[in-house]
PDB file of N, CA, C and O in Angstrom:
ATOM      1  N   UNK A   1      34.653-281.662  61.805  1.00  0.00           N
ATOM      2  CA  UNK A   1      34.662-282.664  60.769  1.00  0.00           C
ATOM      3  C   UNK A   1      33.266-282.790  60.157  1.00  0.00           C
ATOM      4  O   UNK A   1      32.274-282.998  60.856  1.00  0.00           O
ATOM      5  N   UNK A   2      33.218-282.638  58.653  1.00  0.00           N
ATOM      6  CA  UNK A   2      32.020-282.769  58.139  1.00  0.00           C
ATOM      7  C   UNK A   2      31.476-284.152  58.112  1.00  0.00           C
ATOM      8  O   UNK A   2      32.294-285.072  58.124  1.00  0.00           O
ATOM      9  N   UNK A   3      30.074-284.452  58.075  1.00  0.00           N
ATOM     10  CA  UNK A   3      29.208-285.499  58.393  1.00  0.00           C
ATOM     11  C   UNK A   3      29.560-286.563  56.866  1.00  0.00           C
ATOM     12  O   UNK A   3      29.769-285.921  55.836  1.00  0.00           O
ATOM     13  N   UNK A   4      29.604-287.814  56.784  1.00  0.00           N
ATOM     14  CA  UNK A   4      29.371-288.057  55.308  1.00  0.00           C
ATOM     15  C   UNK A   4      27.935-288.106  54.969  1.00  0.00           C
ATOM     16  O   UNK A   4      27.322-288.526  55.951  1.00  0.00           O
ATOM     17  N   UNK A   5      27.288-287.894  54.155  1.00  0.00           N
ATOM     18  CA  UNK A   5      25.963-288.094  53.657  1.00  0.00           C
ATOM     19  C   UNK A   5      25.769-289.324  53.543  1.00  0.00           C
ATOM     20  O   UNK A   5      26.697-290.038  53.922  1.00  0.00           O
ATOM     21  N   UNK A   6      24.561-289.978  53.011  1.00  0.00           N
ATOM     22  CA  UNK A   6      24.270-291.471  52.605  1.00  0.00           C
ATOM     23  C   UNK A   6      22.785-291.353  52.477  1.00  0.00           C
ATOM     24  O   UNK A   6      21.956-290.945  53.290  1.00  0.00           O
ATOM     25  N   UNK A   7      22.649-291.814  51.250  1.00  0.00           N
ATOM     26  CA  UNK A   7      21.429-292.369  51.011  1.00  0.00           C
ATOM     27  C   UNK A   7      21.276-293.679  50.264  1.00  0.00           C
ATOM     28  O   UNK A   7      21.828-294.130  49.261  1.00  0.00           O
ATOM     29  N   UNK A   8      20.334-294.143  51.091  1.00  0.00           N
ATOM     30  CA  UNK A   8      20.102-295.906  51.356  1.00  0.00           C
ATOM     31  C   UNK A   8      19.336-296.096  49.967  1.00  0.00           C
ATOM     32  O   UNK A   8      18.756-295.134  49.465  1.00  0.00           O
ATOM     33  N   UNK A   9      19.341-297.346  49.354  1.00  0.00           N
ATOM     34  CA  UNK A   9      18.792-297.639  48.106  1.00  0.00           C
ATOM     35  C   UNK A   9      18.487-299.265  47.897  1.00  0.00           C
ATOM     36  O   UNK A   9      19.203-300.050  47.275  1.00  0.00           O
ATOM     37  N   UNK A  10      17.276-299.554  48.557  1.00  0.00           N
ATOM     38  CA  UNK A  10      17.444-301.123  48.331  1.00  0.00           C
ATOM     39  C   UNK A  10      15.696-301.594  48.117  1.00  0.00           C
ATOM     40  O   UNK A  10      14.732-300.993  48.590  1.00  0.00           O
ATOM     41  N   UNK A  11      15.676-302.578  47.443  1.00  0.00           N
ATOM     42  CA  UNK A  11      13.683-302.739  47.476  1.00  0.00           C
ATOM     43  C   UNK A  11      12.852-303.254  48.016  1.00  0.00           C
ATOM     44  O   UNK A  11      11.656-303.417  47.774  1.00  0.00           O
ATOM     45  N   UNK A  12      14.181-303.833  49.616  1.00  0.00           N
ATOM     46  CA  UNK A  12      13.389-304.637  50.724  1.00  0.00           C
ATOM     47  C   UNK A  12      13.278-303.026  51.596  1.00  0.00           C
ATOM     48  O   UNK A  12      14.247-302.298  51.813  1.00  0.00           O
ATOM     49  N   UNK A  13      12.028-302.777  51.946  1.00  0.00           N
ATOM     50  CA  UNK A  13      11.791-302.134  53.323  1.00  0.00           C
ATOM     51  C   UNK A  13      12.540-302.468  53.863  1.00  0.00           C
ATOM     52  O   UNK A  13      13.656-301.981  53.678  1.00  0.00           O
ATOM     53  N   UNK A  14      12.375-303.312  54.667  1.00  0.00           N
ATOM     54  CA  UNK A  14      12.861-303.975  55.950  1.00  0.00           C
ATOM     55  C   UNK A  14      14.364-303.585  55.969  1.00  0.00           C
ATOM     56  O   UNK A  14      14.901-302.973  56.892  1.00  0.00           O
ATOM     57  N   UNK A  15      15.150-304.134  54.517  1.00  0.00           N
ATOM     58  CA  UNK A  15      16.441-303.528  54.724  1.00  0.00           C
ATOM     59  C   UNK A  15      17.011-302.233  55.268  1.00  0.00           C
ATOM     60  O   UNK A  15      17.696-301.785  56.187  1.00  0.00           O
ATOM     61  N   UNK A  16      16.350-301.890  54.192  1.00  0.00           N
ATOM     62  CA  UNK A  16      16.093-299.996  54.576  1.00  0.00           C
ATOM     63  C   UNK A  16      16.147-299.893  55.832  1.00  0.00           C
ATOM     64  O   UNK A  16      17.279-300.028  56.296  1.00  0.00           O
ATOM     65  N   UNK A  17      15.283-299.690  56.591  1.00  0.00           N
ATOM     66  CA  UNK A  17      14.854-299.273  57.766  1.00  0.00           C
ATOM     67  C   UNK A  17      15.824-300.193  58.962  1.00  0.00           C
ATOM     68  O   UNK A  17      15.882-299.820  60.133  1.00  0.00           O
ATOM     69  N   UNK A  18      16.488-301.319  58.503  1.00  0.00           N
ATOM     70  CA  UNK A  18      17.590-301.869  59.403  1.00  0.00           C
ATOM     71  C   UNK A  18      19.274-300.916  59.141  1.00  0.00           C
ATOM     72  O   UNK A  18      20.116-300.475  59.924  1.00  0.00           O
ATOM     73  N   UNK A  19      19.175-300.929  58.032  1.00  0.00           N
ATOM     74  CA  UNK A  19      20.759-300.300  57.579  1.00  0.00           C
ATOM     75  C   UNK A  19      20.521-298.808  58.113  1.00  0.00           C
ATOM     76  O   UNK A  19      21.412-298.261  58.762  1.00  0.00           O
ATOM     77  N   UNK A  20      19.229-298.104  57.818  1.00  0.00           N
ATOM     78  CA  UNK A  20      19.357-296.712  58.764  1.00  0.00           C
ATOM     79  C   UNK A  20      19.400-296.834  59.635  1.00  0.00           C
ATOM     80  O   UNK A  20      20.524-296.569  60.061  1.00  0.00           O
ATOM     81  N   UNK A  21      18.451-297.272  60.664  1.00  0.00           N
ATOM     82  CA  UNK A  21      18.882-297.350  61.845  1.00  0.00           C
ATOM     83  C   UNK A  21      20.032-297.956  62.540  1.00  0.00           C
ATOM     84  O   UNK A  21      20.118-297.730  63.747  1.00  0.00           O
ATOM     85  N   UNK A  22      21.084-298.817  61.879  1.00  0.00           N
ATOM     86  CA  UNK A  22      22.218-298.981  62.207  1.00  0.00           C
ATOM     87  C   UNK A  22      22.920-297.551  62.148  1.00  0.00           C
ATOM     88  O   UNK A  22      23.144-296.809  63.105  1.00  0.00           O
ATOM     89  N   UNK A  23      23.234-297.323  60.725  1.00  0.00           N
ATOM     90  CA  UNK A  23      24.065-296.315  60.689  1.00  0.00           C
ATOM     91  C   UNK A  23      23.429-294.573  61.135  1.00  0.00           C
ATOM     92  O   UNK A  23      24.118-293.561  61.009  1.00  0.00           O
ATOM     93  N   UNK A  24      22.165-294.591  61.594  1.00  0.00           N
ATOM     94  CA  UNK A  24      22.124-293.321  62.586  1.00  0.00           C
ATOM     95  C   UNK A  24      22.697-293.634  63.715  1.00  0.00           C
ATOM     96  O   UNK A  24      22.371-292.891  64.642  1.00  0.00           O
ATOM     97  N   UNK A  25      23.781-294.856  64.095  1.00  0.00           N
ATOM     98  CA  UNK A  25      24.326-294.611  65.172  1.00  0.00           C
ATOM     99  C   UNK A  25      25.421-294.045  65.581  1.00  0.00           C
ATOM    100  O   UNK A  25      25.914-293.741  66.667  1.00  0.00           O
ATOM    101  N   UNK A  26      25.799-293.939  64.073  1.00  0.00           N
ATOM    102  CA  UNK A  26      27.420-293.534  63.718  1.00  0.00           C
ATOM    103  C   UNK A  26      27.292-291.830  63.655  1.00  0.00           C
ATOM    104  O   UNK A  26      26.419-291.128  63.144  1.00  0.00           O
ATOM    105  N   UNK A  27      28.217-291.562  64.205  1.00  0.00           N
ATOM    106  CA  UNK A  27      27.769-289.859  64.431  1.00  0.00           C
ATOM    107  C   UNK A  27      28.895-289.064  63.382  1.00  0.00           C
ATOM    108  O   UNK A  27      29.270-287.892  63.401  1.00  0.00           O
ATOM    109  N   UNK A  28      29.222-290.051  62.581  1.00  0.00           N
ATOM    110  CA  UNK A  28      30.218-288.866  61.201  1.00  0.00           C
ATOM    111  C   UNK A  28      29.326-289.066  60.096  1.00  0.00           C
ATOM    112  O   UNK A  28      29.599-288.493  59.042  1.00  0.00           O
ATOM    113  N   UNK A  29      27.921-290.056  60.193  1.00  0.00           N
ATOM    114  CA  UNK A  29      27.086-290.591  59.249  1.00  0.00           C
ATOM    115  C   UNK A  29      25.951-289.729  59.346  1.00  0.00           C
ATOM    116  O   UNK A  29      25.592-289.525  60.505  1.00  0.00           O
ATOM    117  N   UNK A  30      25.134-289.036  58.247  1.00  0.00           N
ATOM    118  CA  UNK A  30      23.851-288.481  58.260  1.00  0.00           C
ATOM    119  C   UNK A  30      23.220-289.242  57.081  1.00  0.00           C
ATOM    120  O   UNK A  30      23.555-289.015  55.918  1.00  0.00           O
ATOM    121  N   UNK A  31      22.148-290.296  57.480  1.00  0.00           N
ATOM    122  CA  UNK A  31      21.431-290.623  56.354  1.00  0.00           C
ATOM    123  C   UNK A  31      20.197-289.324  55.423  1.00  0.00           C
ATOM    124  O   UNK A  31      19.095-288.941  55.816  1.00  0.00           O
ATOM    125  N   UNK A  32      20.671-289.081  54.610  1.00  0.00           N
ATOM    126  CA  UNK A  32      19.725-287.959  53.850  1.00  0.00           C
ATOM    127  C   UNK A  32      18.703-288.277  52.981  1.00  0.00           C
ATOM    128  O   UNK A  32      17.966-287.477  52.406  1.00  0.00           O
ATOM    129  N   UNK A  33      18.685-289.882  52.885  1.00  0.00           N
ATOM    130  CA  UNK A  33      17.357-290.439  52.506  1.00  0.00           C
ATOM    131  C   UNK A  33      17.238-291.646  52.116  1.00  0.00           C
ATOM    132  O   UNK A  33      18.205-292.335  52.439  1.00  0.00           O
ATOM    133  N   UNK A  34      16.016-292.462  51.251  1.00  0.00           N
ATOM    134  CA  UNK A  34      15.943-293.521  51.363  1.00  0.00           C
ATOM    135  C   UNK A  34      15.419-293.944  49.965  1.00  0.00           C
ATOM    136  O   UNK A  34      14.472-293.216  49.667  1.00  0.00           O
ATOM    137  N   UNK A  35      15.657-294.744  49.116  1.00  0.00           N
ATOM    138  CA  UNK A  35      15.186-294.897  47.806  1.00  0.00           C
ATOM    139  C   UNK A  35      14.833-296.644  47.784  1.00  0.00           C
ATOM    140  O   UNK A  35      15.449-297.552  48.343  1.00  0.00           O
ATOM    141  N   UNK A  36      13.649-296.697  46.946  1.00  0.00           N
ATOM    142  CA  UNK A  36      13.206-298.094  46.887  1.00  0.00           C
ATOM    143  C   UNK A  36      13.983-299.017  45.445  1.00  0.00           C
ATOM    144  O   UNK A  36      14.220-300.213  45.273  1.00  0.00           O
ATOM    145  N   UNK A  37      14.114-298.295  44.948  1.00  0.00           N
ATOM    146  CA  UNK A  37      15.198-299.134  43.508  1.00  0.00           C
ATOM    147  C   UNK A  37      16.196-297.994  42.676  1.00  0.00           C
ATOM    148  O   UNK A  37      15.848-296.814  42.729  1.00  0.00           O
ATOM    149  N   UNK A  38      17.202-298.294  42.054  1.00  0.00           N
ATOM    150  CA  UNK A  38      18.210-297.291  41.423  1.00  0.00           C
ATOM    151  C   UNK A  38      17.548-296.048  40.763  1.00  0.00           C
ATOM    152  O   UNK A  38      18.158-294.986  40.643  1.00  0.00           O
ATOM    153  N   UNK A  39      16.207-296.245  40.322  1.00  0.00           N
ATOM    154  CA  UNK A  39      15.840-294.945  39.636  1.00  0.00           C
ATOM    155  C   UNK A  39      15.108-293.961  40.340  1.00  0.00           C
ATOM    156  O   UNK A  39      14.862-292.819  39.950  1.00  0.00           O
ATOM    157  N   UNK A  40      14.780-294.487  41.400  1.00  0.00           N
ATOM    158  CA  UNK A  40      14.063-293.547  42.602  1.00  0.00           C
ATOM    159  C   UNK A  40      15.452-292.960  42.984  1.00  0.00           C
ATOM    160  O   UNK A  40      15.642-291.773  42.719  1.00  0.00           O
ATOM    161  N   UNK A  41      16.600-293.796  43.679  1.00  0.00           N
ATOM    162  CA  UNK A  41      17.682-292.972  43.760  1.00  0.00           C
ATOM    163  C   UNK A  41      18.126-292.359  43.189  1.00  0.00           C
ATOM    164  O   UNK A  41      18.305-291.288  43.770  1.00  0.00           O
ATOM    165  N   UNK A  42      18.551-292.378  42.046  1.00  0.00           N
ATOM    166  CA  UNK A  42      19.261-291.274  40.957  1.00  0.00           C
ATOM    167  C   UNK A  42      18.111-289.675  41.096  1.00  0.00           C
ATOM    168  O   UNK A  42      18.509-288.601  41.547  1.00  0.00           O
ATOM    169  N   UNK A  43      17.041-289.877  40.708  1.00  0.00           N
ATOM    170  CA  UNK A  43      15.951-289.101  41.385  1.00  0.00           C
ATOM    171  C   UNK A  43      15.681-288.319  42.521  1.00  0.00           C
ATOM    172  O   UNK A  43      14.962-287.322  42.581  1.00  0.00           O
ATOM    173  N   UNK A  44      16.359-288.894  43.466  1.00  0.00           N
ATOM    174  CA  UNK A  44      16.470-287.854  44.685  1.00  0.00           C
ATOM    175  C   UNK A  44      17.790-287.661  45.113  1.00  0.00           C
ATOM    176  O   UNK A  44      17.955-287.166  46.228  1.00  0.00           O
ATOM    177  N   UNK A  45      18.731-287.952  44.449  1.00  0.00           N
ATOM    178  CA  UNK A  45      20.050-287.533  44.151  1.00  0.00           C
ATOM    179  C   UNK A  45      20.362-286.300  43.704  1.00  0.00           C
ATOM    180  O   UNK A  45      21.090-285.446  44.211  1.00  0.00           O
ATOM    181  N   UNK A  46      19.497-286.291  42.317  1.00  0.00           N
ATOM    182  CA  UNK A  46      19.249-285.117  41.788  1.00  0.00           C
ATOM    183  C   UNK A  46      18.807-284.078  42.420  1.00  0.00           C
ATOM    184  O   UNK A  46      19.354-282.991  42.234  1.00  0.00           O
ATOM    185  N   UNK A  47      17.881-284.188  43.170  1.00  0.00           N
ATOM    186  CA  UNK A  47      17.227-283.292  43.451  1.00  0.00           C
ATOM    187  C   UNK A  47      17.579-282.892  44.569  1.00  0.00           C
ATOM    188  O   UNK A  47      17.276-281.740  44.879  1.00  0.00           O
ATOM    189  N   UNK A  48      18.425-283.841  45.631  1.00  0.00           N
ATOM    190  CA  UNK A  48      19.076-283.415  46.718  1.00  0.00           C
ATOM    191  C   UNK A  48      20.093-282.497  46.169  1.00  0.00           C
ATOM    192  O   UNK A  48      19.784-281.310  46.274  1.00  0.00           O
ATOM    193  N   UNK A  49      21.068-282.712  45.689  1.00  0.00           N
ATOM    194  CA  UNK A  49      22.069-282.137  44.648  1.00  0.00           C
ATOM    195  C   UNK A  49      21.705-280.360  44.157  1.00  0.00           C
ATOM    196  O   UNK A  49      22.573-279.499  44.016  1.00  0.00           O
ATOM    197  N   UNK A  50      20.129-280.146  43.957  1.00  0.00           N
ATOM    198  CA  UNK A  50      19.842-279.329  43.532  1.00  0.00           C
ATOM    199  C   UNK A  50      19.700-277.970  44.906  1.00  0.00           C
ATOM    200  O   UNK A  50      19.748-276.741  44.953  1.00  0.00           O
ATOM    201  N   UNK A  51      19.504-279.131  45.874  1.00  0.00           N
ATOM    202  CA  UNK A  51      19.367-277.843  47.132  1.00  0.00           C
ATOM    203  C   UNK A  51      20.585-277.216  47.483  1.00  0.00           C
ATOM    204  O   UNK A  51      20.599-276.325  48.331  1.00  0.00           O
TER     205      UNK A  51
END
């Protein structure tokens, strides 16, 4: 069974770094990264997308 991806997108740190480490506990979950507001995400969306 393939992993789902996820990348986190919020402009509290703190959130961030709580919601990953929750969901690295879930083992069908791979967080693939972390963005500080919507345009940083779309941004490494892209560019994840591109690999």
């Amino acid at each position: 069974m393939e992993k789902t991806k996820v990348l986190i997108a919020d402009d509290h740190g703190v959130v961030r770094e709580g919601l990953i480490a929750l969901l690295e506990t879930i083992d069908v979950i791979t967080v693939v990264g972390e963005a500080k507001n919507g345009v940083d995400a779309v941004e490494k969306l892209r560019h994840y997308c591109r690999m």
